[in-house]
PDB file of N, CA, C and O in Angstrom:
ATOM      1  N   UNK A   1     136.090  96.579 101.324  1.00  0.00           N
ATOM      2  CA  UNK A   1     135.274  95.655 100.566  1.00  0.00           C
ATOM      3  C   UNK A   1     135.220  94.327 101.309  1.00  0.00           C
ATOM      4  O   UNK A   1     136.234  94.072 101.959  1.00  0.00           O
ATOM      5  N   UNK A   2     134.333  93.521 101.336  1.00  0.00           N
ATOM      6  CA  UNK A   2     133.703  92.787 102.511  1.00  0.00           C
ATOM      7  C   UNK A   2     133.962  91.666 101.552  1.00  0.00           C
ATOM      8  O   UNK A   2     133.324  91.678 100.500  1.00  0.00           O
ATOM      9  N   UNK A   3     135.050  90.434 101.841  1.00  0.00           N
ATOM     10  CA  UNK A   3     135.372  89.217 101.178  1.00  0.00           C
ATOM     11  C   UNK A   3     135.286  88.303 102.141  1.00  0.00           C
ATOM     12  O   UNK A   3     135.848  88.445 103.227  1.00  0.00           O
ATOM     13  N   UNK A   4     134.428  87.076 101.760  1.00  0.00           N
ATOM     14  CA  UNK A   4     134.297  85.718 102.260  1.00  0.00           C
ATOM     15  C   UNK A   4     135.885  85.267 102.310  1.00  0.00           C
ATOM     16  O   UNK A   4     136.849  85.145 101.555  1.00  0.00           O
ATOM     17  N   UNK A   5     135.462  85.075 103.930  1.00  0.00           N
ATOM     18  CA  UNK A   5     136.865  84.410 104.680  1.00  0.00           C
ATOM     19  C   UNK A   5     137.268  82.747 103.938  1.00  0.00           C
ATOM     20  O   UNK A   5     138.070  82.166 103.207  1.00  0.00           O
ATOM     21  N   UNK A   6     136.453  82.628 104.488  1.00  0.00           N
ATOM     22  CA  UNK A   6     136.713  80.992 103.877  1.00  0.00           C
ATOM     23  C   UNK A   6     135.448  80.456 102.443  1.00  0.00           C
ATOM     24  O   UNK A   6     134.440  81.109 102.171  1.00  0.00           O
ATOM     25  N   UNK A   7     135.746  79.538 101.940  1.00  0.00           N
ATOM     26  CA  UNK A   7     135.086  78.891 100.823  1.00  0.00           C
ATOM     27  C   UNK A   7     133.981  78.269 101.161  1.00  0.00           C
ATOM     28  O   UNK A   7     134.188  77.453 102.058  1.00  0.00           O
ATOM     29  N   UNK A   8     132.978  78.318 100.836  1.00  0.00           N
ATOM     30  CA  UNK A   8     131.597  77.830 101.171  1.00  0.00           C
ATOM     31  C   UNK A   8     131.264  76.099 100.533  1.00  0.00           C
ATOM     32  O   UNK A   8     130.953  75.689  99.415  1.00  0.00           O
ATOM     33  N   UNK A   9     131.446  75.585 101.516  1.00  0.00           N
ATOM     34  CA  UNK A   9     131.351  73.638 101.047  1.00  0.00           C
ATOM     35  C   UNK A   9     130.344  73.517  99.949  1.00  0.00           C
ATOM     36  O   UNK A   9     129.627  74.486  99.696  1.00  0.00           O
ATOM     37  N   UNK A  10     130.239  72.429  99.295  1.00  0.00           N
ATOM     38  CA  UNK A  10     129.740  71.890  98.415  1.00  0.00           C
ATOM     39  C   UNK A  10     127.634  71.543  99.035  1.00  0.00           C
ATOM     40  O   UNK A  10     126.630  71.443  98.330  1.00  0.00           O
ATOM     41  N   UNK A  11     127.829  71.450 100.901  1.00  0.00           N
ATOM     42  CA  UNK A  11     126.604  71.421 100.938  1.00  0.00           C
ATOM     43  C   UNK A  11     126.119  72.458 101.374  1.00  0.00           C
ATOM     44  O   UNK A  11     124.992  72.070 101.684  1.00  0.00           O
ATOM     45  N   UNK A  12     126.154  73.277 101.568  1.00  0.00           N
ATOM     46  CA  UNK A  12     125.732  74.867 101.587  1.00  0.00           C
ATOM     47  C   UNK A  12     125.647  75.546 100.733  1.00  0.00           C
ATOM     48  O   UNK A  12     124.856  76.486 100.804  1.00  0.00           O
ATOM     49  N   UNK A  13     126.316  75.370  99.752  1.00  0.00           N
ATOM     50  CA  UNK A  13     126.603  76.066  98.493  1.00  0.00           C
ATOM     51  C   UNK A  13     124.669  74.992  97.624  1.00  0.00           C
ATOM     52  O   UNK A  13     123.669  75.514  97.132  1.00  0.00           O
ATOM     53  N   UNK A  14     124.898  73.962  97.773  1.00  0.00           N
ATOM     54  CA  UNK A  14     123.296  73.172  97.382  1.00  0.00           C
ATOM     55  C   UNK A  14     122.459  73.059  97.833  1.00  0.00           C
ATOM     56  O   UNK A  14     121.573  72.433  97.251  1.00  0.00           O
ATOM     57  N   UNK A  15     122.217  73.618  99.196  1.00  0.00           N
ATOM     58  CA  UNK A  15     121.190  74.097  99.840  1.00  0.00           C
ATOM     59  C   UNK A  15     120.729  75.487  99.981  1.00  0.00           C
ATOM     60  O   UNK A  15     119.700  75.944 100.479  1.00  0.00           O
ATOM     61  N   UNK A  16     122.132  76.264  99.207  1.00  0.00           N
ATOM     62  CA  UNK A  16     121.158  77.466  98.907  1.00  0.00           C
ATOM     63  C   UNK A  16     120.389  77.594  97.533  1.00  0.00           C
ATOM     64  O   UNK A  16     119.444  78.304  97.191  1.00  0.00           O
ATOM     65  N   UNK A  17     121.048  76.762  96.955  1.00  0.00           N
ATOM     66  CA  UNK A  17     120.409  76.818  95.310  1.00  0.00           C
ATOM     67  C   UNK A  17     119.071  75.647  95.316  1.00  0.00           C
ATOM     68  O   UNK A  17     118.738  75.263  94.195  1.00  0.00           O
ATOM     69  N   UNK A  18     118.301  75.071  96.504  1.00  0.00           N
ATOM     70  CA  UNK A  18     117.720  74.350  96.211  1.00  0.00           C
ATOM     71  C   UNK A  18     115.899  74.494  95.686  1.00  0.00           C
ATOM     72  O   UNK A  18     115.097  73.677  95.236  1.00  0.00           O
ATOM     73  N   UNK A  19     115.797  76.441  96.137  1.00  0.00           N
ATOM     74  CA  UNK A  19     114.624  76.458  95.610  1.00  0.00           C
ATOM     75  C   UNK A  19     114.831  77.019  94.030  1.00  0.00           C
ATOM     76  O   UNK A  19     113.774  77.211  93.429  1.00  0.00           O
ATOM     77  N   UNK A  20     116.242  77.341  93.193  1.00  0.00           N
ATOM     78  CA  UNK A  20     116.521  77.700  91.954  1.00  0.00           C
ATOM     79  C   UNK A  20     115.815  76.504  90.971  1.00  0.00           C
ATOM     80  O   UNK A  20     115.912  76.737  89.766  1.00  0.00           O
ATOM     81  N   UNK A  21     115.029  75.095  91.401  1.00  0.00           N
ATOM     82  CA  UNK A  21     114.545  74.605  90.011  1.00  0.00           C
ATOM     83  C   UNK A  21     113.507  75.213  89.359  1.00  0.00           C
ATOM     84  O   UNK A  21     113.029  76.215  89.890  1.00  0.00           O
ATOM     85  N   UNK A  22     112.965  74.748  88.118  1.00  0.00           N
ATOM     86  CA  UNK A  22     112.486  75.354  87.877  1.00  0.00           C
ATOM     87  C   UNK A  22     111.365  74.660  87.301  1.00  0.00           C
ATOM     88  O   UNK A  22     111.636  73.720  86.554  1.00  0.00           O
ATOM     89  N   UNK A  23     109.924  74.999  87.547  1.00  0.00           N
ATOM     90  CA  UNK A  23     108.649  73.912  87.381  1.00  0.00           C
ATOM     91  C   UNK A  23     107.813  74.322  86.437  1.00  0.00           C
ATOM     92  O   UNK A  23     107.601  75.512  86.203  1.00  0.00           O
ATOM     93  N   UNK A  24     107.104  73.046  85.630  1.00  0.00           N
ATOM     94  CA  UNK A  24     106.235  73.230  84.316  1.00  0.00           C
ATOM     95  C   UNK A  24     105.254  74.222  84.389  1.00  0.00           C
ATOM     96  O   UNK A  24     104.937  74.850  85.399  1.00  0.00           O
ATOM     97  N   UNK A  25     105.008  74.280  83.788  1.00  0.00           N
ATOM     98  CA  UNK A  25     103.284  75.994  83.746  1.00  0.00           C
ATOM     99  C   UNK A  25     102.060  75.078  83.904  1.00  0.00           C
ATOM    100  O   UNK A  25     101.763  74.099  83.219  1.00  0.00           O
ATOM    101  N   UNK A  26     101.532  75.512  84.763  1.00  0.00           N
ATOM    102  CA  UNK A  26     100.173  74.676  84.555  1.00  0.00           C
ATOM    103  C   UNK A  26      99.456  75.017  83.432  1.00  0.00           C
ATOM    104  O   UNK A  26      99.327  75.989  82.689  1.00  0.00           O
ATOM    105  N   UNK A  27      98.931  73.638  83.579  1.00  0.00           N
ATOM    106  CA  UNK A  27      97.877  73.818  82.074  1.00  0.00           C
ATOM    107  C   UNK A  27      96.454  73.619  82.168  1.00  0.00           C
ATOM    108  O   UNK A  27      96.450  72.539  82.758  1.00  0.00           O
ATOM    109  N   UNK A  28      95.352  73.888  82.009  1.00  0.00           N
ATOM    110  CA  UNK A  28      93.636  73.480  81.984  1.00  0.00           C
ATOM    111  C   UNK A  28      93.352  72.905  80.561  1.00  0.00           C
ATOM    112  O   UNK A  28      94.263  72.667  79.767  1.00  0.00           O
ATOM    113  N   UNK A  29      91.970  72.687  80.275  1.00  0.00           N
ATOM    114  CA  UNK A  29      91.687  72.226  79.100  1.00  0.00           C
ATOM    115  C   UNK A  29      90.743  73.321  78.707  1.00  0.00           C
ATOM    116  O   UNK A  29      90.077  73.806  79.621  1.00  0.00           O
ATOM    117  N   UNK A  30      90.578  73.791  77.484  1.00  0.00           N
ATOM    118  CA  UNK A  30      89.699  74.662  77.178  1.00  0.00           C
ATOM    119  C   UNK A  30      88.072  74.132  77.018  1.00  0.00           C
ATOM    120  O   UNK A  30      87.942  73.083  76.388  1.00  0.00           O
ATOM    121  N   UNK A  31      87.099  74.635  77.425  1.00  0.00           N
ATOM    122  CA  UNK A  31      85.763  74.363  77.870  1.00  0.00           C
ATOM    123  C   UNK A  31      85.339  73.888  76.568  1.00  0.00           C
ATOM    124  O   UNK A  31      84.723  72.827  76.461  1.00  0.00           O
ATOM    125  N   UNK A  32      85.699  74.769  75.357  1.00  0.00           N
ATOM    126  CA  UNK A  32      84.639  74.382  74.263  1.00  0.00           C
ATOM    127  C   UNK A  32      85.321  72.725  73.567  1.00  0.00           C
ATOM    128  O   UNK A  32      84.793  71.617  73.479  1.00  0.00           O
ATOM    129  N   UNK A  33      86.818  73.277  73.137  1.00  0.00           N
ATOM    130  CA  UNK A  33      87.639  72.682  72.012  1.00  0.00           C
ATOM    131  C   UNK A  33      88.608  71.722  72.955  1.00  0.00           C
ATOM    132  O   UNK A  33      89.484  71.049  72.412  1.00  0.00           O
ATOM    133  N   UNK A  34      88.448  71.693  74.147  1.00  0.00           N
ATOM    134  CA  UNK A  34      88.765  70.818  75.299  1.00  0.00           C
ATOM    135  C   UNK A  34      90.260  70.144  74.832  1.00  0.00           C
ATOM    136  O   UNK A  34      90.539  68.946  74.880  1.00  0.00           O
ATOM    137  N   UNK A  35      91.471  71.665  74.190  1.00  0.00           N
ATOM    138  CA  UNK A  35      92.320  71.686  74.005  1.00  0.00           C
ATOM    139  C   UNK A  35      93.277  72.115  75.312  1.00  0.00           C
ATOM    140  O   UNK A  35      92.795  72.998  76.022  1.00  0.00           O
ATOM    141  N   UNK A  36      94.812  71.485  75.771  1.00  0.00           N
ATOM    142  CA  UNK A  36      95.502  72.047  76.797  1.00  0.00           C
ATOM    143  C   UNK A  36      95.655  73.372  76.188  1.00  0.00           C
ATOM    144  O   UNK A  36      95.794  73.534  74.975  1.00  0.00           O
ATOM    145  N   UNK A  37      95.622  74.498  77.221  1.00  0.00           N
ATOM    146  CA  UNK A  37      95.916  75.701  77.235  1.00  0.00           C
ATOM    147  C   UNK A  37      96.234  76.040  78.986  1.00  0.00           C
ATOM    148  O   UNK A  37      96.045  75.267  79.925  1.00  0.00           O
ATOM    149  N   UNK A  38      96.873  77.723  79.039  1.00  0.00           N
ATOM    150  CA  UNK A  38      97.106  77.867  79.942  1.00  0.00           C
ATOM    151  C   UNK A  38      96.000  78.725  81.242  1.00  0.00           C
ATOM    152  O   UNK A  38      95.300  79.708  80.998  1.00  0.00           O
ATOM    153  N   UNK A  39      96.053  78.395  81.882  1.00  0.00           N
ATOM    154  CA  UNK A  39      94.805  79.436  82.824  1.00  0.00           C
ATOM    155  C   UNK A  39      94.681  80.300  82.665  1.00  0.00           C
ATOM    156  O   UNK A  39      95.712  80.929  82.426  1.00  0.00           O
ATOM    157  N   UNK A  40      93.329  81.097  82.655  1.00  0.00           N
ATOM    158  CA  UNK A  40      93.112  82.075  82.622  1.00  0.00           C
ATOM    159  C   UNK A  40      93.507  83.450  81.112  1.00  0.00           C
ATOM    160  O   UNK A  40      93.563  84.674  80.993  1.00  0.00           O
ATOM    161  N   UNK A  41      93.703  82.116  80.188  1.00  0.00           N
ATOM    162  CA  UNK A  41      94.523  82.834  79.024  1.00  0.00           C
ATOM    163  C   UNK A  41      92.978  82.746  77.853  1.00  0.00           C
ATOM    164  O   UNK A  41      91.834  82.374  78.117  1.00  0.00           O
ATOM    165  N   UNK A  42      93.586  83.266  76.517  1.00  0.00           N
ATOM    166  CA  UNK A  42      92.243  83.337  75.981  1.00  0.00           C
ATOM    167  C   UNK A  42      93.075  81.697  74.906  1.00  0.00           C
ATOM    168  O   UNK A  42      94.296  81.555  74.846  1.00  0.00           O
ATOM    169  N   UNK A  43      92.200  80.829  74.298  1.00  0.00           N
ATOM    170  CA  UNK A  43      92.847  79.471  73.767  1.00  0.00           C
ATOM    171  C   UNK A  43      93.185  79.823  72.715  1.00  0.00           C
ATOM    172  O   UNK A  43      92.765  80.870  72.221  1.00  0.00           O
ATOM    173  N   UNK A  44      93.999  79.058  72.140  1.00  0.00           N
ATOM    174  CA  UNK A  44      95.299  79.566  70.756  1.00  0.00           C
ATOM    175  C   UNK A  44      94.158  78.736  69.960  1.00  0.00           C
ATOM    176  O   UNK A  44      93.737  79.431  69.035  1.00  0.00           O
ATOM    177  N   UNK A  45      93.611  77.649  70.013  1.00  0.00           N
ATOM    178  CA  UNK A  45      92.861  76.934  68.907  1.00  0.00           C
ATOM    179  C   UNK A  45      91.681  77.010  68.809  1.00  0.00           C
ATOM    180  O   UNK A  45      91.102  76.395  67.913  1.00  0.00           O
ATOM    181  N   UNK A  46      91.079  77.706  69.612  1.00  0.00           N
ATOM    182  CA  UNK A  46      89.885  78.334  68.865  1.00  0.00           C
ATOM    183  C   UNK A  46      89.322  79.935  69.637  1.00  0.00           C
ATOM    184  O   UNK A  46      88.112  80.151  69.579  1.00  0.00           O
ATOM    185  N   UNK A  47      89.920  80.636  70.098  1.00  0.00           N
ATOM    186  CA  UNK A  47      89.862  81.900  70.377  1.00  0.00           C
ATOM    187  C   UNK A  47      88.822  82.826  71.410  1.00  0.00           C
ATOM    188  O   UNK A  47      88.421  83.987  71.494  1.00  0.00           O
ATOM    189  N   UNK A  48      88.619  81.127  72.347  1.00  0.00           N
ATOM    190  CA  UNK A  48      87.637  81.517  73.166  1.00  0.00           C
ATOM    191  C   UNK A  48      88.073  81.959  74.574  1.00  0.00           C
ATOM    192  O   UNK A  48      89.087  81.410  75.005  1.00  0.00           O
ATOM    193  N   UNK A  49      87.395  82.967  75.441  1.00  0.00           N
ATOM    194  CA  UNK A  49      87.817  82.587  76.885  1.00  0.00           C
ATOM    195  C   UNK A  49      86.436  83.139  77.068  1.00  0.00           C
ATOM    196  O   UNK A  49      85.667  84.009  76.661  1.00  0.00           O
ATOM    197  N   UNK A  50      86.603  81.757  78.237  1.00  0.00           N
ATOM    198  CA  UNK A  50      84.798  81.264  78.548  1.00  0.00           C
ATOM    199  C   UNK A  50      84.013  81.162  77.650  1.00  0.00           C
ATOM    200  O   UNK A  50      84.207  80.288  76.805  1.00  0.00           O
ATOM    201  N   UNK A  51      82.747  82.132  77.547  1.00  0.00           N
ATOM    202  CA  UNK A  51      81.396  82.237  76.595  1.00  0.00           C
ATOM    203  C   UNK A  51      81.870  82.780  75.369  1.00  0.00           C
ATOM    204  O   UNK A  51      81.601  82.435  74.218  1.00  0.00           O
ATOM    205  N   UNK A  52      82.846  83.962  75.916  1.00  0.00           N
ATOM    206  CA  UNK A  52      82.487  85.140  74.642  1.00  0.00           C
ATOM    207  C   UNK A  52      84.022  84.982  73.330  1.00  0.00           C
ATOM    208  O   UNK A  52      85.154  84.866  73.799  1.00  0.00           O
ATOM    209  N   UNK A  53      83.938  84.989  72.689  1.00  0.00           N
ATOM    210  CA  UNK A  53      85.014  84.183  71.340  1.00  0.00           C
ATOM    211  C   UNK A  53      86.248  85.834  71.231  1.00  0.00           C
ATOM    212  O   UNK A  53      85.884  86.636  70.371  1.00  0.00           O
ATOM    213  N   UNK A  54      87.157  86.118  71.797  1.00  0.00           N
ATOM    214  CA  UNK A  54      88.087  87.300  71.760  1.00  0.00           C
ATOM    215  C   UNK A  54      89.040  87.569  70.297  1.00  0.00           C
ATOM    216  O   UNK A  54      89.303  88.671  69.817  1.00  0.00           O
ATOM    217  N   UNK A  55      89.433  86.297  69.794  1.00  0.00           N
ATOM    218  CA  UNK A  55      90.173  86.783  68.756  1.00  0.00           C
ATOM    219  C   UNK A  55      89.649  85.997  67.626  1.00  0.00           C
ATOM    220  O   UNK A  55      88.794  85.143  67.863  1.00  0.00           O
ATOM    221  N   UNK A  56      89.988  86.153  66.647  1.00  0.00           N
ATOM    222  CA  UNK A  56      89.768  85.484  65.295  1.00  0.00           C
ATOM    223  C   UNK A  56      90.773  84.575  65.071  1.00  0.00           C
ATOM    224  O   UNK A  56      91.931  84.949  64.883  1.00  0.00           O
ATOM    225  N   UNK A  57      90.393  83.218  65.074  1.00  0.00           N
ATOM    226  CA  UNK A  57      91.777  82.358  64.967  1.00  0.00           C
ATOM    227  C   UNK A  57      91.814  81.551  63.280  1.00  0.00           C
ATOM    228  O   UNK A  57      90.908  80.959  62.694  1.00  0.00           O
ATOM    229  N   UNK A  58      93.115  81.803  62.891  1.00  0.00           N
ATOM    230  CA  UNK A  58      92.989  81.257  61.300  1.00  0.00           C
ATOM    231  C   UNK A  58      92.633  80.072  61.147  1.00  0.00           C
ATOM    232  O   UNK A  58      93.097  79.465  62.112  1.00  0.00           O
ATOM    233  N   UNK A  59      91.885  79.137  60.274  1.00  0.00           N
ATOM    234  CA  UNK A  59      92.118  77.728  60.123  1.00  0.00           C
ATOM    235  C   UNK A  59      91.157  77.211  60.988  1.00  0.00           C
ATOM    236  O   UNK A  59      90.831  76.024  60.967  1.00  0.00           O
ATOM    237  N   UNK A  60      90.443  78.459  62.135  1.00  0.00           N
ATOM    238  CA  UNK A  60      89.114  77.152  62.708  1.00  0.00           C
ATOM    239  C   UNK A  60      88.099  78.300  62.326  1.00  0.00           C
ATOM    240  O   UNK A  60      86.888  78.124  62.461  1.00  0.00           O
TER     241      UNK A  60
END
């Protein structure tokens, strides 16, 4: 079984973890209701993606 000889420093050990952050979701605005939503998704507040209306949303 294959064990690390010696202890790995404090800056090696943070330069391997340096692409582990972790970044916000992009967001667009929806065309009609020019609400943030996410790309390419269908919009939570009024149930459109693009032209054609996909779901039935309660309350609009």
């Amino acid at each position: 079984m294959a064990v690390p000889k010696r202890r790995k420093s404090k800056a090696a050990k943070l330069s391997r973890r340096t692409h582990d952050a972790l970044t916000a979701a992009g967001t667009s605005t929806c065309s009609r209701c020019n609400q943030a939503k996410q790309p390419h998704r269908v919009c939570s507040n009024c149930g459109f993606y693009g032209d054609t209306k996909k779901i039935e949303v309660k309350g609009a």
